[in-house]
C-alpha positions in Angstrom: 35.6 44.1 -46.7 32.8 46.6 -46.1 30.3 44.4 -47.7 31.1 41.5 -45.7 30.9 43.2 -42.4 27.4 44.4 -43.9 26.5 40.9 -44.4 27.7 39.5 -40.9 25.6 42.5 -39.1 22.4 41.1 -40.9 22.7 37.7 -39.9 23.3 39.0 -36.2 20.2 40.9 -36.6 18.1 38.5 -38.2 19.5 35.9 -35.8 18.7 38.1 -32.7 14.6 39.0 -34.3 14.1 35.5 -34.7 15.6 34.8 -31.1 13.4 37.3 -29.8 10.3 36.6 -31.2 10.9 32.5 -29.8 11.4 34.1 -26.5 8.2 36.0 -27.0 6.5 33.3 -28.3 7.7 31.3 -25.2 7.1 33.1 -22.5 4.0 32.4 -21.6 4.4 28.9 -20.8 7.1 27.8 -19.0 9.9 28.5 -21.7 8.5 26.2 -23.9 6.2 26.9 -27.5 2.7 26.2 -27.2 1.0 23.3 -28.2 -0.7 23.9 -31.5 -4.5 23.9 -31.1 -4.6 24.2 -27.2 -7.2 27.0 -26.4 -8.3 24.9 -23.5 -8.3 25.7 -20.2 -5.6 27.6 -18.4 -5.9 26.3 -14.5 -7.4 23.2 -15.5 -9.9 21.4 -13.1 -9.6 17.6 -12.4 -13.1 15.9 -9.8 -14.0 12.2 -9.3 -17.3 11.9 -10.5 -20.0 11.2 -7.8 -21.6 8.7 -10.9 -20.3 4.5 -11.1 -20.4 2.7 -14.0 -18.7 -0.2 -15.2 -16.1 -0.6 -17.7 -18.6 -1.2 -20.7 -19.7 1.9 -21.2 -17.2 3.4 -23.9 -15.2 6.2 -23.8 -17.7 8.7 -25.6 -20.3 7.2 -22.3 -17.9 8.2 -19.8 -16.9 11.7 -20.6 -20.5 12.1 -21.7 -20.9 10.7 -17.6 -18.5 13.3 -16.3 -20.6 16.4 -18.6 -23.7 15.5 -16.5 -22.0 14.1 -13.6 -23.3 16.0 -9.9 -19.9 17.3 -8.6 -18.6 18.8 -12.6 -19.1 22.8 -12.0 -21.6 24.8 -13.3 -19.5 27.2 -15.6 -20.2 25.6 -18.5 -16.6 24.2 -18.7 -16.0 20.6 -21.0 -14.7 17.8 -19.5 -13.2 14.1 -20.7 -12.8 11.2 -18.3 -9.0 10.6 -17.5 -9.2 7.0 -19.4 -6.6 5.1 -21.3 -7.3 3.2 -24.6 -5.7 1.7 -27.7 -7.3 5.0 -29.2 -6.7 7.3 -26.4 -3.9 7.3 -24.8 -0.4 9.9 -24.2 0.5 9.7 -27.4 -2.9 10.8 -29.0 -5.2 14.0 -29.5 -7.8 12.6 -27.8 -5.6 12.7 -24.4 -7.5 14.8 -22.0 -4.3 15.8 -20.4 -2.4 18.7 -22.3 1.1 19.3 -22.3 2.4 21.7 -20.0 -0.4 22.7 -17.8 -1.4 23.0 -14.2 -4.3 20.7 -12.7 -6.6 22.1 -9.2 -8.9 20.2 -7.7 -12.6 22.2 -7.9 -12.0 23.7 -4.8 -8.6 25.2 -6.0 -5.8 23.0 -4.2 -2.8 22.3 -7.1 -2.6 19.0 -7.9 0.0 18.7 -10.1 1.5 19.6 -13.3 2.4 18.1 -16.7 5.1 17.1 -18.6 6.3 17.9 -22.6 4.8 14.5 -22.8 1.3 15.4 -21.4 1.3 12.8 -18.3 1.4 14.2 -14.4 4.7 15.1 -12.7 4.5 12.6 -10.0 4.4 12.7 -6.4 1.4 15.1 -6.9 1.2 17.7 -4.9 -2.4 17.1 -3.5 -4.5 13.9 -4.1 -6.9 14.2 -6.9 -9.8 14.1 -4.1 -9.8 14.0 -0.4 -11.4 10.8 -0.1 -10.8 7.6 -1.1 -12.2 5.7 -4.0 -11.1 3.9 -6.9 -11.6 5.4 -10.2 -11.1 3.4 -13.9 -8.1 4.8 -15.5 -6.9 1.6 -17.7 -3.4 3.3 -16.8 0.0 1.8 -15.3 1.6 3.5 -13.0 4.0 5.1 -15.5 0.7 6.6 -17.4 1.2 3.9 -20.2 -1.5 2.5 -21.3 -2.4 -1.1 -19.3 -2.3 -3.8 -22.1 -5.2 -5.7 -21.3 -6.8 -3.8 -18.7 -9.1 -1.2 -20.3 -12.1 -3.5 -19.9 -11.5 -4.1 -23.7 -11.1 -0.2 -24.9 -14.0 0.8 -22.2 -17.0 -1.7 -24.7 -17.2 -4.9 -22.1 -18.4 -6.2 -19.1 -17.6 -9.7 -19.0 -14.0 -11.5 -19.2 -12.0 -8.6 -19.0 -10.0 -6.1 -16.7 -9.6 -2.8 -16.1 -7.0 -0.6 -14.3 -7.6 1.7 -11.6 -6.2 4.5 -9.6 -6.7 5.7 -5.8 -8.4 9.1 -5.2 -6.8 9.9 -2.0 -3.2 8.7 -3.2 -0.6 11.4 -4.0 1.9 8.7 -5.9 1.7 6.7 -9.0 -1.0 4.8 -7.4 -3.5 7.8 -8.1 -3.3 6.5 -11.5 -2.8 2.9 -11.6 -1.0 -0.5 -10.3 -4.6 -1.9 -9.5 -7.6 -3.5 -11.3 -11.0 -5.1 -10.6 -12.9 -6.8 -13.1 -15.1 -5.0 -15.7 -18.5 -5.5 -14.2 -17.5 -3.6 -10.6 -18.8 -0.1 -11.1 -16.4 2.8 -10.0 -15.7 6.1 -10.6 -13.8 7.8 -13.0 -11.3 11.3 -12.7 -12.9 13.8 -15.2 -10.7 16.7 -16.4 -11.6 19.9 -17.9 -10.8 20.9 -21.6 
């Protein structure tokens, strides 16, 4: 009988260090574990780039946009345009939105947050900008990826759409539920790594 209340302690003990280290392990973000491999930014910044282009450019062409874009800050911070292929999209590690962070504007107003899933929490809580512009995106409105409209994964300007979202908008529309043809030039939202 001894033995067995022995036994029973342990597993309460080793039950409780292993329930304690989770909550350690946990606290720091919101209750939930980290994302393995996220040593990106902590209040990560979100700007519309003061560059255009069209939708041909590529995906590698438009973050390499937002890098030496005019309104990206000076800190030496990395950013990847907010842009939604049949390579980069929610569901892969080349999303530029992590899971479970907070996203500012530059000037420092919260935008919003994101889910377990990596995608914004809508309504946001600012607009992404203050003005209004479209910017590519290639999303729907539910962050999915737009099956069709990604100007042909970001590579053409001709016979193809591409999926926008509204700067100044604080609902789904900031992301999607509008698209031009691939020639138009527009912006794109950038967002720090």
């Amino acid at each position: 009988m001894d033995l067995n209340f022995k036994v029973n302690q342990m597993k309460q003990n080793i039950l409780y260090l292993l329930l304690l280290f989770v909550a350690v392990s946990c606290g720091e973000n919101g209750g939930v574990a980290p994302v393995p491999g996220d040593s990106g930014c902590t209040n990560c910044r979100i700007f519309v780039s003061a560059a255009t282009s069209n939708g041909g450019i590529g995906l590698q062409g438009f973050d390499d946009l937002c890098n030496a874009d005019g309104n990206k800050p000076t800190d030496g911070s990395t950013y990847k345009a907010l842009l939604s292929s049949s390579t980069r999209n929610k569901d892969t590690v080349d999303w530029p939105l992590r899971a479970l962070k907070s996203y500012y504007r530059v000037s420092g107003e919260k935008i919003t947050s994101t889910n377990a899933a990596g995608v914004f929490i809508f309504n946001l809580s600012s607009s992404i900008a203050t003005f209004n512009t479209d910017c590519w995106t290639g999303l729907n409105i539910d962050m999915s990826t737009s099956t069709g409209k990604t100007c042909s994964d970001w590579t053409s300007t001709t016979g193809f759409f591409g999926n926008m979202g509204i700067s100044s908008s604080t609902d789904t529309y900031a992301v999607g539920g509008r698209d031009t043809g691939c020639s138009d030039t527009r912006s794109v939202y950038c967002v720090e790594q």
